[in-house]
C-alpha positions in Angstrom: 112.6 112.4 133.9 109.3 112.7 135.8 107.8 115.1 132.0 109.7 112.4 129.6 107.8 109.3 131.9 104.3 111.7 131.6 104.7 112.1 128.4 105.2 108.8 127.0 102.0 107.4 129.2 99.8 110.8 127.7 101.0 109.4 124.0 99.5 106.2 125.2 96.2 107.5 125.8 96.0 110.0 123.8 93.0 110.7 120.9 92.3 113.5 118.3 88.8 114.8 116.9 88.2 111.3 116.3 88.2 109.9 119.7 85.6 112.7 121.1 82.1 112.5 121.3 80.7 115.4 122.8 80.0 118.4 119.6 80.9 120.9 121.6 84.1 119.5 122.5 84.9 118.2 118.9 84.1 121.7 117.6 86.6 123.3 119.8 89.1 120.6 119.2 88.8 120.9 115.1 88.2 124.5 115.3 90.2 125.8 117.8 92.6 123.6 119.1 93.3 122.7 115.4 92.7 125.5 113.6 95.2 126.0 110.8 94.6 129.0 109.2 97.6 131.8 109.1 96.1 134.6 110.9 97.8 138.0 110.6 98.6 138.0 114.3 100.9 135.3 113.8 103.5 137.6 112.3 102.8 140.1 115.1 103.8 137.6 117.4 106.7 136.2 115.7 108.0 139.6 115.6 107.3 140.4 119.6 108.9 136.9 120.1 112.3 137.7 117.6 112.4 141.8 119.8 112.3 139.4 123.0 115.1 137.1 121.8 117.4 139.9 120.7 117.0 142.3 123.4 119.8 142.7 125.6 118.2 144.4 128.5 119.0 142.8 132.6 116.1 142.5 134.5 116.2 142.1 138.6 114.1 139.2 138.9 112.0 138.6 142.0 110.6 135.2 142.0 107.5 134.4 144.1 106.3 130.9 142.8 108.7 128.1 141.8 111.4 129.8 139.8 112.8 128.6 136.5 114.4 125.2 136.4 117.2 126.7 134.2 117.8 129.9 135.3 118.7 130.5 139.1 120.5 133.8 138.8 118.6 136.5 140.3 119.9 139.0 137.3 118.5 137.5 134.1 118.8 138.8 130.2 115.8 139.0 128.1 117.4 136.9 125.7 117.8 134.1 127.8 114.6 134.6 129.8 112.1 134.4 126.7 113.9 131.1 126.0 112.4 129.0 129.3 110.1 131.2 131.1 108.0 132.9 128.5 104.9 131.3 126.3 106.4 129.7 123.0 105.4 130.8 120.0 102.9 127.1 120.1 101.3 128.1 123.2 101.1 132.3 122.3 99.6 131.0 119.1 97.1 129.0 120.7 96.1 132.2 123.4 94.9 133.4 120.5 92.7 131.1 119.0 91.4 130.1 122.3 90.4 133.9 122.8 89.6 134.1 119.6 87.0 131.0 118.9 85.4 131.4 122.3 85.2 136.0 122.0 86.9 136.6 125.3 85.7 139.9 126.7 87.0 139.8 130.4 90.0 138.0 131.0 92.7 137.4 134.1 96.3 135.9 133.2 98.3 134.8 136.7 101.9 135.4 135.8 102.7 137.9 133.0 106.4 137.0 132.1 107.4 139.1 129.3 103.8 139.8 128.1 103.8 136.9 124.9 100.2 135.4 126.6 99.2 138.6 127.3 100.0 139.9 123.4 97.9 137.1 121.9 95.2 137.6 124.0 95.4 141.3 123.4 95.4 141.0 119.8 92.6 138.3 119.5 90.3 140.9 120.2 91.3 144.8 121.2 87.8 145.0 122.5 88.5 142.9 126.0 89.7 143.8 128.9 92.8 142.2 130.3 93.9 141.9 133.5 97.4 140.0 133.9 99.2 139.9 137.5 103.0 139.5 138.1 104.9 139.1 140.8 108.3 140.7 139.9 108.2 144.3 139.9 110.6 145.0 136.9 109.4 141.4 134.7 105.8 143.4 135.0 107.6 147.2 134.1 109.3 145.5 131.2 106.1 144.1 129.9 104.4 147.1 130.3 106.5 149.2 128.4 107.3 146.7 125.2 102.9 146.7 125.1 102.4 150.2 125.3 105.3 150.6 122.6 102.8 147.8 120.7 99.7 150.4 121.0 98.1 148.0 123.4 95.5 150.2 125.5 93.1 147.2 126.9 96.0 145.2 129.2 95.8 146.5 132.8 99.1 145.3 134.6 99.1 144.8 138.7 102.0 143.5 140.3 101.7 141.7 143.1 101.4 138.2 145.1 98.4 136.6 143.6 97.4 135.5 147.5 96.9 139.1 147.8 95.7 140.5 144.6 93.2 137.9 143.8 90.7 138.3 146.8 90.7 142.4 146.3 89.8 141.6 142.4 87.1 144.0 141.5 85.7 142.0 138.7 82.4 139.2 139.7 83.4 137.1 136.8 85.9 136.3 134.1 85.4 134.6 130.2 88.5 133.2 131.1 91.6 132.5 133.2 95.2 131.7 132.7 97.1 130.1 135.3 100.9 130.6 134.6 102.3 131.9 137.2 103.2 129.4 140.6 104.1 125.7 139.4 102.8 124.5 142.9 100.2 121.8 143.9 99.0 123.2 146.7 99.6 127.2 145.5 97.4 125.9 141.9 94.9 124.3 144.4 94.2 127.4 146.8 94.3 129.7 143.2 91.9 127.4 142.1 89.6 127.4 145.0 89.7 131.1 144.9 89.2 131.7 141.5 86.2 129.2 140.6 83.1 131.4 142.1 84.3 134.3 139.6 83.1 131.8 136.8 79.7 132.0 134.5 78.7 128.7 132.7 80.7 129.6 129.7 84.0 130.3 131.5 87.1 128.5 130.6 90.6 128.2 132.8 93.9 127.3 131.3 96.6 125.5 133.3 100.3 125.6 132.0 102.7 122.9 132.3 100.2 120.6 133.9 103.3 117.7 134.2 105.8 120.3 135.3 105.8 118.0 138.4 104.0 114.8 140.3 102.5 117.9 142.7 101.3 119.7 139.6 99.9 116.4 138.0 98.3 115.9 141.2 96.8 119.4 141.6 95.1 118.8 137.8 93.9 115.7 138.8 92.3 117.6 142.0 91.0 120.1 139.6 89.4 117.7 137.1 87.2 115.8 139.7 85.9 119.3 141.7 82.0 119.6 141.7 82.1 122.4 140.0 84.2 121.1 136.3 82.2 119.7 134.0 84.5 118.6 131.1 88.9 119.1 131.0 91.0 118.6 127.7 94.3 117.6 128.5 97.0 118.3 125.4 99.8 118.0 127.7 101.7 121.3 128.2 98.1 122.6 129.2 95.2 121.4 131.0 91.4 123.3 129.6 88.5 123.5 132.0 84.8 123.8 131.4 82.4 124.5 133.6 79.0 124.1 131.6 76.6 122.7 133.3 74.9 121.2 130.5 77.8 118.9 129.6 78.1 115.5 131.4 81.6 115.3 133.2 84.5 113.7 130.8 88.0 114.3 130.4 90.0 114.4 127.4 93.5 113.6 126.3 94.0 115.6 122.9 97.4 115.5 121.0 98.7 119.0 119.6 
């Protein structure tokens, strides 16, 4: 009730291209967030998405952030996993633009799943480096193994808590981040917080499921007005975040 309630007050408020101002932000809106060409990696990912949906394989699944809102068993198919808990073929699609438009070399995913982000982001350009973190053991295995069946050599996987990977991260900065791993307010705060001074003037963050809950609305409300942001489009399902110092601070509400 809390998303349908969200939702209907985003529609309210919500622009396209039209509504936006700022070129750099209308150029990533038309063409990036818009973008309608058919690239190749589409099919790719349609395919990785169809392998997911058929498999039959039980996974042991160890859940450190919030869990699934559908699933509560501890011992879940792929099948049925890929259907709530995985990036939809929208959101994959839009990974890949993203990395795509803005030529990702050095990027960090929170929460792995069953590796659909970290596909598109590996496909947008074979070049990068890719470091995604989850914290079930066997979800992460899984992964691993359907992306090294894929011929994907630039993914490095670490399982773990993020509370303890993150501050032993090697890397100084990242092109960009994706948090999709704890739906938490205060979890999404303190990754936040931790996260920010590995950013260059050019780096973007991604938050999924932004309306997942008040606390997570309220963590991406904390997130917009920090020093540090400079512009945020909001589309709903995900929450973008600029950093460039040269932009005046604005937020955006963009329907997808």
């Amino acid at each position: 009730m809390y998303q349908l309630k969200s939702y209907l007050k985003f529609l309210t408020k919500a622009s396209n291209q039209h509504g936006v101002h700022s070129p750099f932000v209308y150029n990533f809106v038309t063409k990036c967030l818009y973008d309608t060409t058919t690239y190749e990696a589409y099919s790719t990912l349609k395919a990785y998405k169809k392998a997911l949906k058929n498999s039959d394989t039980l996974l042991q699944v160890t859940d450190l952030g919030e869990g699934s809102k559908v699933l509560d068993t501890q011992h879940r198919q792929v099948r049925n996993m890929v259907r709530v808990s995985s990036s939809s073929k929208k959101e994959a699609r839009l990974l890949y633009r993203l990395s795509k438009y803005f030529n990702f070399k050095n990027s960090l995913e929170l929460g792995t799943s069953l590796g659909m982000g970290t596909y598109a982001l590996s496909l947008a350009n074979s070049e990068a480096q890719i470091t995604t973190i989850e914290g079930c053991p066997n979800t992460s295995a899984f992964a691993c193994s359907q992306l090294k069946q894929k011929n994907v050599t630039n993914v490095a996987f670490i399982i773990g808590d993020f509370n303890t990977i993150i501050p032993n991260l090697k890397d100084t900065h990242f092109d960009f981040i994706y948090f999709d791993g704890h739906h938490n307010k205060t979890a999404t705060i303190h990754y936040f917080e931790a996260l920010v001074s590995k950013t260059h003037n050019d780096s973007v963050f991604v938050f999924d499921d932004i309306y997942w809950s008040q606390g997570m609305t309220e963590a991406w409300e904390y997130i917009k007005a920090h020093d540090a942001v400079t512009v945020t489009v909001d589309t709903f399902h995900l929450g973008f975040v600029f950093f460039r110092k040269e932009q005046k601070k604005e937020h955006f509400k963009i329907r997808l």
